[in-house]
PDB file with one MODEL, atoms N, CA, C and O in Angstrom:
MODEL        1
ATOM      1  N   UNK A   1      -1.334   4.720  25.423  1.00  0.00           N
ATOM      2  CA  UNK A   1      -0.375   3.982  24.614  1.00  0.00           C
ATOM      3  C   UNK A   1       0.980   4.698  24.707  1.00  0.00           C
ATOM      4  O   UNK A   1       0.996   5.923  24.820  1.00  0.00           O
ATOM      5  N   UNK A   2       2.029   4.041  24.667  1.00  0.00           N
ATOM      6  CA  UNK A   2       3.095   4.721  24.922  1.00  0.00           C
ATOM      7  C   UNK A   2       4.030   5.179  23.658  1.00  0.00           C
ATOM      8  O   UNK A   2       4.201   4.588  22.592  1.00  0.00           O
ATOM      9  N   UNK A   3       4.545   6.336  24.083  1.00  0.00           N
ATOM     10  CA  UNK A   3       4.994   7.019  22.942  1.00  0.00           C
ATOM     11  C   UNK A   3       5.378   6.321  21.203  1.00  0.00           C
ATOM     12  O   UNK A   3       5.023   6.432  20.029  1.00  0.00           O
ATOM     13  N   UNK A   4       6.116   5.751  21.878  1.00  0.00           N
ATOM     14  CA  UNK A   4       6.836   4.755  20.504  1.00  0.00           C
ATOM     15  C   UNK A   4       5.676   3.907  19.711  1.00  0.00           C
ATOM     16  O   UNK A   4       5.609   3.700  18.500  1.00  0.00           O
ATOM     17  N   UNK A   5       4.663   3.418  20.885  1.00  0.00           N
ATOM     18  CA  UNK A   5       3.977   2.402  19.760  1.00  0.00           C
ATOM     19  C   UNK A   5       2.982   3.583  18.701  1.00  0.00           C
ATOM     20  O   UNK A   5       2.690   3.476  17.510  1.00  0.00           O
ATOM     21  N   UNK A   6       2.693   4.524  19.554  1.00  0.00           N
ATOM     22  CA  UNK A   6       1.735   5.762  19.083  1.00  0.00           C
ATOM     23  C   UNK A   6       2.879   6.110  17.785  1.00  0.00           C
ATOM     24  O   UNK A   6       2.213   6.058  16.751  1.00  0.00           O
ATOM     25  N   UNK A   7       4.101   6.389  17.497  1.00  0.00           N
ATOM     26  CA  UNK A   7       4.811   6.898  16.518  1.00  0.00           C
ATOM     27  C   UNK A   7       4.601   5.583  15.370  1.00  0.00           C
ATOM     28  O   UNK A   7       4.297   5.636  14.178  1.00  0.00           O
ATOM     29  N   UNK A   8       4.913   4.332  16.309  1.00  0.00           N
ATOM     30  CA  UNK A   8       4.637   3.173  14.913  1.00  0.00           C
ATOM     31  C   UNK A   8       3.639   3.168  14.119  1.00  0.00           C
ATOM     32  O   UNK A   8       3.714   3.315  12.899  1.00  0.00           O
ATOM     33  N   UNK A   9       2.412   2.958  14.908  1.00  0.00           N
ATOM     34  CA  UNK A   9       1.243   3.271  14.382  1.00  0.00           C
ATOM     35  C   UNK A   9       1.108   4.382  13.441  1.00  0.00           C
ATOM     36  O   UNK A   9       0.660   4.015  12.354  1.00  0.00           O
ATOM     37  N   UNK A  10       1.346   5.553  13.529  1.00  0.00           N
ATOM     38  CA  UNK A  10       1.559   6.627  12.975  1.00  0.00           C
ATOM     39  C   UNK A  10       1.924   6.423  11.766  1.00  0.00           C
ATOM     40  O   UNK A  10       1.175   6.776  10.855  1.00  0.00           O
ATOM     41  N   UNK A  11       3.434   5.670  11.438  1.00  0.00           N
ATOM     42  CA  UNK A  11       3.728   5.756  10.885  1.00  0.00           C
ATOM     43  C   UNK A  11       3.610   4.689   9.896  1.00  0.00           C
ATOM     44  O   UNK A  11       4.389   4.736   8.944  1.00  0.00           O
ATOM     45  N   UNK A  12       2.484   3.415   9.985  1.00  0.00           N
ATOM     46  CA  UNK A  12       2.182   2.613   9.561  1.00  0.00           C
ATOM     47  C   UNK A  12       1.066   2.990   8.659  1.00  0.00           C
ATOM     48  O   UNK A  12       0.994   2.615   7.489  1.00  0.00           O
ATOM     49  N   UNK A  13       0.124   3.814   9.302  1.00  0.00           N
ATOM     50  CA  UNK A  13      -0.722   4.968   8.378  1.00  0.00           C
ATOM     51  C   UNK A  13      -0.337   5.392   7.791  1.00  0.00           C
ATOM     52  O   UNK A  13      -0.811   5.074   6.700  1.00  0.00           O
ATOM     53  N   UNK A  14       0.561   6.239   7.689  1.00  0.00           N
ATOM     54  CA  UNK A  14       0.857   6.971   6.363  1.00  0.00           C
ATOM     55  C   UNK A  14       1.333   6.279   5.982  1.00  0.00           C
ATOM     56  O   UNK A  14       1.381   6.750   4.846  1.00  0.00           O
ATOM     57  N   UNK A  15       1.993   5.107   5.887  1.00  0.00           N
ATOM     58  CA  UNK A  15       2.440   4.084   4.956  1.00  0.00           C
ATOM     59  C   UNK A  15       0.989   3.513   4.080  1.00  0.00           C
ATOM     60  O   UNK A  15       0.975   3.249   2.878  1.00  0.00           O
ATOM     61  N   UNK A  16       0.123   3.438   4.775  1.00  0.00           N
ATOM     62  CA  UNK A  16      -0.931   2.515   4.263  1.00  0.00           C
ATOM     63  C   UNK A  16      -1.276   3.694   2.797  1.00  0.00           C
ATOM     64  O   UNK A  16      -1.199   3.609   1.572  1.00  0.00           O
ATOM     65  N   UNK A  17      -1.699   4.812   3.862  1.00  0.00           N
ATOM     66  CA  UNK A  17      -2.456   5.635   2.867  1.00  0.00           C
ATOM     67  C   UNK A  17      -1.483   6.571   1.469  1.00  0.00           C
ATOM     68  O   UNK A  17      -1.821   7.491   0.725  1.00  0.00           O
ATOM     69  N   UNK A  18      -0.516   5.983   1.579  1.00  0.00           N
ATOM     70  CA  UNK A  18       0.640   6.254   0.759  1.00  0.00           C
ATOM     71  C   UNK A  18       0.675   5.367  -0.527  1.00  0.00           C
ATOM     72  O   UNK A  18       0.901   5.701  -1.689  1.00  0.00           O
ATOM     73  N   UNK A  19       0.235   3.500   0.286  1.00  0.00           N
ATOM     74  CA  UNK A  19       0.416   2.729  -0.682  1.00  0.00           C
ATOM     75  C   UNK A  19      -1.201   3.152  -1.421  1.00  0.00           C
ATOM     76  O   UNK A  19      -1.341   2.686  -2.552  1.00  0.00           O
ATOM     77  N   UNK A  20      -2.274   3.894  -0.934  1.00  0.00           N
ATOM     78  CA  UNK A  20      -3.456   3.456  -1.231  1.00  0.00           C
ATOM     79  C   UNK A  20      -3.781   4.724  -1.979  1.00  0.00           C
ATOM     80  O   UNK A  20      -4.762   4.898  -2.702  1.00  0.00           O
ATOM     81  N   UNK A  21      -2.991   5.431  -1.753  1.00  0.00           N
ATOM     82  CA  UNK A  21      -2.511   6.910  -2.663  1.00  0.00           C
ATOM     83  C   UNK A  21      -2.138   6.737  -4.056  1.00  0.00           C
ATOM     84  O   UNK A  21      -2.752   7.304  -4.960  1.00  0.00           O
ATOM     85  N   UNK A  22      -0.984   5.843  -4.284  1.00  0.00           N
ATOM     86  CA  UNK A  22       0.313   5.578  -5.499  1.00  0.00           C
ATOM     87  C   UNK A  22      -0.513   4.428  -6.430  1.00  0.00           C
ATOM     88  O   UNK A  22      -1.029   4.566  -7.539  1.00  0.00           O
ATOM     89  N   UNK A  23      -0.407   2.749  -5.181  1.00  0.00           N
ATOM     90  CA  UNK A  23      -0.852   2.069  -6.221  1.00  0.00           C
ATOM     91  C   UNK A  23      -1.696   2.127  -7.542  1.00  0.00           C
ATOM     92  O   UNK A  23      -2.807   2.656  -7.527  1.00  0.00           O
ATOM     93  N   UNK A  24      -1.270   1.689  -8.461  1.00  0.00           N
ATOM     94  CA  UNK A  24      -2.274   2.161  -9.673  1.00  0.00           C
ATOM     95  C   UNK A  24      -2.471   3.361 -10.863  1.00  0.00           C
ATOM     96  O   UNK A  24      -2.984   3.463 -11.978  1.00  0.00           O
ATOM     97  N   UNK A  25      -1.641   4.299  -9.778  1.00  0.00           N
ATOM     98  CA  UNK A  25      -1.297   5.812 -10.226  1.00  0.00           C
ATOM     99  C   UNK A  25      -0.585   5.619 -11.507  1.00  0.00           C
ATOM    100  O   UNK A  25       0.371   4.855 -11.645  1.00  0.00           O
ATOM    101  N   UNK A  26      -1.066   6.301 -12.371  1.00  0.00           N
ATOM    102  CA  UNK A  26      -0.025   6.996 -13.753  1.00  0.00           C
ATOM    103  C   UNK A  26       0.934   7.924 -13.296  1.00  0.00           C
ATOM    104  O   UNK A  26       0.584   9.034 -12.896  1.00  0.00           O
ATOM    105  N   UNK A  27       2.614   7.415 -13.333  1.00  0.00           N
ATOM    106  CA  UNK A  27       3.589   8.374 -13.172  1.00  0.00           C
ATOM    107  C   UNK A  27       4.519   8.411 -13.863  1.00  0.00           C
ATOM    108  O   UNK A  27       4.519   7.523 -14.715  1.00  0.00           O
ATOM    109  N   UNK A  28       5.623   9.290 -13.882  1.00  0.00           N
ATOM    110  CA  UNK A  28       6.309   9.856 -14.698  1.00  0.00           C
ATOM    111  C   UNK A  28       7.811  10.050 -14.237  1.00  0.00           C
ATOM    112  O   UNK A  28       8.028  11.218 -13.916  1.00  0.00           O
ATOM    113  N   UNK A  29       8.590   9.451 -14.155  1.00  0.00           N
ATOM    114  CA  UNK A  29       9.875   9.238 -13.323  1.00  0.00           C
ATOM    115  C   UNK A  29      10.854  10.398 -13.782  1.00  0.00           C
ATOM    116  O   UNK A  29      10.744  10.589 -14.993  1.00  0.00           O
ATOM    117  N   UNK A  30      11.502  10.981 -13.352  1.00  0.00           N
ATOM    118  CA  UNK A  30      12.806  11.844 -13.691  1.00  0.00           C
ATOM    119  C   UNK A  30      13.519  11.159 -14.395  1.00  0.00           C
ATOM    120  O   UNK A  30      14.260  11.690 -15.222  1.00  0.00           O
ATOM    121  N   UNK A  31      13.467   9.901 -14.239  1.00  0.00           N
ATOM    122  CA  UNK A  31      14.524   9.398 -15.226  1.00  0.00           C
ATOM    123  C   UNK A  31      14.203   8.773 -16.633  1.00  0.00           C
ATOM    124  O   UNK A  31      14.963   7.962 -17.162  1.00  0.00           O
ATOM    125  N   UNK A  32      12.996   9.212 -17.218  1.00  0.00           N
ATOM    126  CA  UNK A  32      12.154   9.141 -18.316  1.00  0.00           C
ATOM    127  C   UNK A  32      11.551   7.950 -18.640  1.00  0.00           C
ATOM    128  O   UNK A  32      11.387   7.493 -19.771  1.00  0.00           O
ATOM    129  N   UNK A  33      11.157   7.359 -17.339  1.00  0.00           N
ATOM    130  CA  UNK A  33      10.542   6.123 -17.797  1.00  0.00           C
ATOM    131  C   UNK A  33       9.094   6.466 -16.832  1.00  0.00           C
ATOM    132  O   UNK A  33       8.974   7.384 -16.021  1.00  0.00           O
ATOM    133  N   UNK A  34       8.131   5.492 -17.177  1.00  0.00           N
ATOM    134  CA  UNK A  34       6.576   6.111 -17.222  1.00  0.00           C
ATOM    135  C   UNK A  34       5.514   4.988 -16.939  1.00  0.00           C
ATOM    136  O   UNK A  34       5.727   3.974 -17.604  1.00  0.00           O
ATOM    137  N   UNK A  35       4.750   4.946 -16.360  1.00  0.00           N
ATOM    138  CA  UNK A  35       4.095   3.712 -15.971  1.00  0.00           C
ATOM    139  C   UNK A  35       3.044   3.834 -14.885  1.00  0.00           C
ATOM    140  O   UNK A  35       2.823   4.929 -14.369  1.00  0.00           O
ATOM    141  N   UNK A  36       2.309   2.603 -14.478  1.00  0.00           N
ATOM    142  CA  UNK A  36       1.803   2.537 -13.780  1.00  0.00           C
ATOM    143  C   UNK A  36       2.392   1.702 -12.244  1.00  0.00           C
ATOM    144  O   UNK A  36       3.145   0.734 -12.134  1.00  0.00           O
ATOM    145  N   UNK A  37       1.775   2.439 -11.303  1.00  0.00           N
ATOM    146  CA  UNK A  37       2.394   2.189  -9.856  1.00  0.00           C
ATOM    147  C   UNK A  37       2.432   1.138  -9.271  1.00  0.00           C
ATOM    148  O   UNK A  37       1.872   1.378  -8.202  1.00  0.00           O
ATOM    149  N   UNK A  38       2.861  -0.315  -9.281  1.00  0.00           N
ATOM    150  CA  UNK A  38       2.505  -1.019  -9.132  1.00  0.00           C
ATOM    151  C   UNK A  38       3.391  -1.817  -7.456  1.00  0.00           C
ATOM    152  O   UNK A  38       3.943  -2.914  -7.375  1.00  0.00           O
ATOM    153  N   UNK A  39       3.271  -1.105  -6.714  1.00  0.00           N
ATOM    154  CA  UNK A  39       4.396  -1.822  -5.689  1.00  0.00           C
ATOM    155  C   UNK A  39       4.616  -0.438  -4.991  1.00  0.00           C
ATOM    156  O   UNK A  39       4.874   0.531  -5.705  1.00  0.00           O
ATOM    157  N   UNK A  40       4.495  -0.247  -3.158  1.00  0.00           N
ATOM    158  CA  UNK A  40       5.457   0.669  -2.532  1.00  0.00           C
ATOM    159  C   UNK A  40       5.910  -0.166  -1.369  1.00  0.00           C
ATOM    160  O   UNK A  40       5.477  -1.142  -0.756  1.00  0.00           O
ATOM    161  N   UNK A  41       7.260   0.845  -1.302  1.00  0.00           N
ATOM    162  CA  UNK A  41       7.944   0.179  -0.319  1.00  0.00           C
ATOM    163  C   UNK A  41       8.474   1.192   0.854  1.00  0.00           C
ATOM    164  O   UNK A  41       8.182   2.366   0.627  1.00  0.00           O
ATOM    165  N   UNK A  42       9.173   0.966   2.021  1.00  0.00           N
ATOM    166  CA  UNK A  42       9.792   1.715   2.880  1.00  0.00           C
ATOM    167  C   UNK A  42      11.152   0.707   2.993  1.00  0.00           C
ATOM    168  O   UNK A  42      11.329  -0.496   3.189  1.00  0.00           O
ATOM    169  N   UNK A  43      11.888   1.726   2.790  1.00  0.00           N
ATOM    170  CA  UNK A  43      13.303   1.163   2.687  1.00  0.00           C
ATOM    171  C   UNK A  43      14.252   1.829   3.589  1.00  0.00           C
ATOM    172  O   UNK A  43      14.649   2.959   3.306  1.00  0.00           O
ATOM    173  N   UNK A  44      14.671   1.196   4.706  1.00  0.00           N
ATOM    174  CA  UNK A  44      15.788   2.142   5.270  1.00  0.00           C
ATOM    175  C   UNK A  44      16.581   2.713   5.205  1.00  0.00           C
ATOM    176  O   UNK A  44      16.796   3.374   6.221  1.00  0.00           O
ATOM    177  N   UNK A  45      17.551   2.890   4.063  1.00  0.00           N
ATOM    178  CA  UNK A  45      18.270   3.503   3.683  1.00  0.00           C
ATOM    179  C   UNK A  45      17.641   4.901   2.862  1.00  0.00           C
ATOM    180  O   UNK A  45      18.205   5.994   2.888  1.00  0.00           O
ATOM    181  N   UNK A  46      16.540   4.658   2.239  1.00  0.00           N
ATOM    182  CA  UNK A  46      15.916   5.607   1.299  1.00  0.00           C
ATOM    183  C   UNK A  46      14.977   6.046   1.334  1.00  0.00           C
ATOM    184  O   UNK A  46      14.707   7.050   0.673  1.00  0.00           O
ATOM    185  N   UNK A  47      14.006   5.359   2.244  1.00  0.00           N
ATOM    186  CA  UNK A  47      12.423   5.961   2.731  1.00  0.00           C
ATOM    187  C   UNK A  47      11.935   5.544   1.893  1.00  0.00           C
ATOM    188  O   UNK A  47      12.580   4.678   1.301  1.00  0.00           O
ATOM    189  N   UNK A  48      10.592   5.880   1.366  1.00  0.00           N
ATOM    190  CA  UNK A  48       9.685   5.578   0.164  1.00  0.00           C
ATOM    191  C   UNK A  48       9.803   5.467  -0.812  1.00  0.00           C
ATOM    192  O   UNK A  48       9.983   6.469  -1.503  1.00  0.00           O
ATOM    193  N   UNK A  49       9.745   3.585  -1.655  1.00  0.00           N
ATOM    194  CA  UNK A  49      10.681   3.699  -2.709  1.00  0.00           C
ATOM    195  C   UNK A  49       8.935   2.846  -3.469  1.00  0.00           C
ATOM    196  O   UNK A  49       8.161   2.141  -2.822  1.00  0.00           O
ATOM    197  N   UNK A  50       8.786   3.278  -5.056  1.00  0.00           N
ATOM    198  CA  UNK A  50       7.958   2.631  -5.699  1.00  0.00           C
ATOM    199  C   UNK A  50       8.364   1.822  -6.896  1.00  0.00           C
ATOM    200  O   UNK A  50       9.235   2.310  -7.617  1.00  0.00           O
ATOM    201  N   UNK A  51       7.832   0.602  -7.223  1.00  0.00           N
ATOM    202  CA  UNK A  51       8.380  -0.139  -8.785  1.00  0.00           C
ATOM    203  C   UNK A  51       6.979   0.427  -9.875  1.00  0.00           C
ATOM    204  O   UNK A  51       5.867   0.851  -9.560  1.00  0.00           O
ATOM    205  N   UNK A  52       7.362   0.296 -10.696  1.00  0.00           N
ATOM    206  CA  UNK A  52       6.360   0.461 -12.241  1.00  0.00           C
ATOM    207  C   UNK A  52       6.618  -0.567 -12.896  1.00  0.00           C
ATOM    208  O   UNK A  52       7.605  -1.222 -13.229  1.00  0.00           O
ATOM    209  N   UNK A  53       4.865  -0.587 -13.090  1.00  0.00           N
ATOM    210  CA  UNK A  53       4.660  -2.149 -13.976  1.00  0.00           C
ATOM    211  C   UNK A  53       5.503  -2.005 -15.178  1.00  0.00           C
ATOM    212  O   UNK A  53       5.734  -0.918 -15.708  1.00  0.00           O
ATOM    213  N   UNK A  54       5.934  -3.087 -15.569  1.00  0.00           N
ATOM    214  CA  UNK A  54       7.163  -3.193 -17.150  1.00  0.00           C
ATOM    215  C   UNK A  54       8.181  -2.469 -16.453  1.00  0.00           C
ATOM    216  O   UNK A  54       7.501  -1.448 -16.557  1.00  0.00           O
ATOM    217  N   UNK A  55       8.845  -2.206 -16.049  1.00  0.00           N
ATOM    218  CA  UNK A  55      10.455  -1.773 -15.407  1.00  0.00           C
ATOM    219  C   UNK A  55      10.871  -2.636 -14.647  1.00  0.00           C
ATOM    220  O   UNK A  55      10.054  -3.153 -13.884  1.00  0.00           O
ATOM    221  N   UNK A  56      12.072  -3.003 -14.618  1.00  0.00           N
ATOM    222  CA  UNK A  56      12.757  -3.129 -13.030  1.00  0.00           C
ATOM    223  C   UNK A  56      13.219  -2.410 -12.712  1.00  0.00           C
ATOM    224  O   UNK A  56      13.784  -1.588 -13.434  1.00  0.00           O
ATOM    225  N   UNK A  57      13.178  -2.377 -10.849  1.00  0.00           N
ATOM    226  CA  UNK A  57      13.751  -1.703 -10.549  1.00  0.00           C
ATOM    227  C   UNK A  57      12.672  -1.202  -9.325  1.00  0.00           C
ATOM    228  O   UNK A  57      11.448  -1.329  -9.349  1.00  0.00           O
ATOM    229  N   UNK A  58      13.469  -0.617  -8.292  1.00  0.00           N
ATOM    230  CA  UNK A  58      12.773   0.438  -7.052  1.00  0.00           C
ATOM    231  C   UNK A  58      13.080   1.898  -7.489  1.00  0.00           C
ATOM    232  O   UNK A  58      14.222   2.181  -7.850  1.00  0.00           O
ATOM    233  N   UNK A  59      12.244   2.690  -7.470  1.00  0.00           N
ATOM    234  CA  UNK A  59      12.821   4.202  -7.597  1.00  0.00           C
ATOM    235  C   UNK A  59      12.149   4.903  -6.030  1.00  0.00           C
ATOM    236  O   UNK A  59      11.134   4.487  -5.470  1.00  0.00           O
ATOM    237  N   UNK A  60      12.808   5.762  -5.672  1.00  0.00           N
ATOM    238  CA  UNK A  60      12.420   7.131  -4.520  1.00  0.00           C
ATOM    239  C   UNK A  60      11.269   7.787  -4.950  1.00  0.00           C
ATOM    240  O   UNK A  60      11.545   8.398  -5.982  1.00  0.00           O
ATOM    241  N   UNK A  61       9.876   7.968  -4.567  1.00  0.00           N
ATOM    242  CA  UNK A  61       9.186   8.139  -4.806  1.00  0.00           C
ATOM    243  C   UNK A  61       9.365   9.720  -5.055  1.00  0.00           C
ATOM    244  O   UNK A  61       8.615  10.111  -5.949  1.00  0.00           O
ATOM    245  N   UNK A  62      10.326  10.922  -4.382  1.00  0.00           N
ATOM    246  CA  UNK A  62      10.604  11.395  -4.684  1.00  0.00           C
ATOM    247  C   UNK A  62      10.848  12.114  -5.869  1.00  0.00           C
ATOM    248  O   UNK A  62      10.770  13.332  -6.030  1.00  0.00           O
ATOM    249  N   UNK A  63      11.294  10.838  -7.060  1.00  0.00           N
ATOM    250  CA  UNK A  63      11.652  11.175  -8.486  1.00  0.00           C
ATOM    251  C   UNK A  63      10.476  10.691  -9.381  1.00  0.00           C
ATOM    252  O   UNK A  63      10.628  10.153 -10.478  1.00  0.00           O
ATOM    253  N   UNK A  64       9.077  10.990  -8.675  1.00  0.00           N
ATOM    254  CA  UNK A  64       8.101  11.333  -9.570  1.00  0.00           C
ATOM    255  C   UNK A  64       7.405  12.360  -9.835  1.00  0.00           C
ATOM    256  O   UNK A  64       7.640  13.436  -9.285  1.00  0.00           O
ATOM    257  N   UNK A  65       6.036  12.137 -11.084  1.00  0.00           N
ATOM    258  CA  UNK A  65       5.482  13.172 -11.311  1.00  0.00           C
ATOM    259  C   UNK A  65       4.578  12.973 -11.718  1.00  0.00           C
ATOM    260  O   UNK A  65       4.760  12.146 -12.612  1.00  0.00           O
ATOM    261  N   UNK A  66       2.963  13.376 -11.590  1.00  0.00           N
ATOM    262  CA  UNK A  66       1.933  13.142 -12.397  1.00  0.00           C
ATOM    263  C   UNK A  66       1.844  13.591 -13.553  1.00  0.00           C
ATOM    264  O   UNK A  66       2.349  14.679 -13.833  1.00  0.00           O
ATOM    265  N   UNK A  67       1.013  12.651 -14.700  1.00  0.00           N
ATOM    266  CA  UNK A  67       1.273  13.362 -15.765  1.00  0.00           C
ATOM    267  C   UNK A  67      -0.019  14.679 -15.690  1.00  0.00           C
ATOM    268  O   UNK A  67      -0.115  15.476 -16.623  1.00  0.00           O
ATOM    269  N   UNK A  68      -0.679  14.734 -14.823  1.00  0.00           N
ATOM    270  CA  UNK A  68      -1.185  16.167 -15.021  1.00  0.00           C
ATOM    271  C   UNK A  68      -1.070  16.770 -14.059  1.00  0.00           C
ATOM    272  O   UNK A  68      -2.048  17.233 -13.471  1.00  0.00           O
ATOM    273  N   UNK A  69       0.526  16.967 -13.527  1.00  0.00           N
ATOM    274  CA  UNK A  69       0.753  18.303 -12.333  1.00  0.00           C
ATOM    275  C   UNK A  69       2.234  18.722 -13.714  1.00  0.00           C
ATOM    276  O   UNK A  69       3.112  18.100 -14.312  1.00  0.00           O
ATOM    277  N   UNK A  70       1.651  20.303 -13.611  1.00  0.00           N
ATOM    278  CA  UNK A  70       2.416  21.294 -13.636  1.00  0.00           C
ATOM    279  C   UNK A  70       3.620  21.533 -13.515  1.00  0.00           C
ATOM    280  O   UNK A  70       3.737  20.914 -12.458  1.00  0.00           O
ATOM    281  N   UNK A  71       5.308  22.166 -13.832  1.00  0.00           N
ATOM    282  CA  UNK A  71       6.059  22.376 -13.468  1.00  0.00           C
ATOM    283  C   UNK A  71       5.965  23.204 -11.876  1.00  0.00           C
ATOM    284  O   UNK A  71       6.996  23.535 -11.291  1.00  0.00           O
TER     285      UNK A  71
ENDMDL
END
């Protein structure tokens, strides 16, 4: 398979197992709002962006947190 489709693929996996990671998840946003995971996305400008059920809005998956991980 040639390089590029091998990187798509690639990178379609960790997309999958990202969404199959989050969906559903209890998280905790930096910006003090809290919820469950309901939606991921890949966004070009921003990479991995998730919504929470009752919010609008996309956030950077980045600006989360479980509620039972540690500082």
């Amino acid at each position: 398979m040639p390089s590029v489709k091998v990187r798509a693929s690639t990178i379609l996996s960790e997309f999958e197992q990202a969404q199959s990671d989050l969906v559903g998840k209890a998280v905790i946003l930096t910006y003090g709002k809290a919820g469950t995971v309901e939606g991921v996305w890949l966004d070009e400008l921003h990479g991995l962006r998730i919504s929470i059920r009752g919010h609008d809005g996309k956030w950077p998956v980045s600006t989360i947190k479980f509620p039972d991980s540690t500082p």
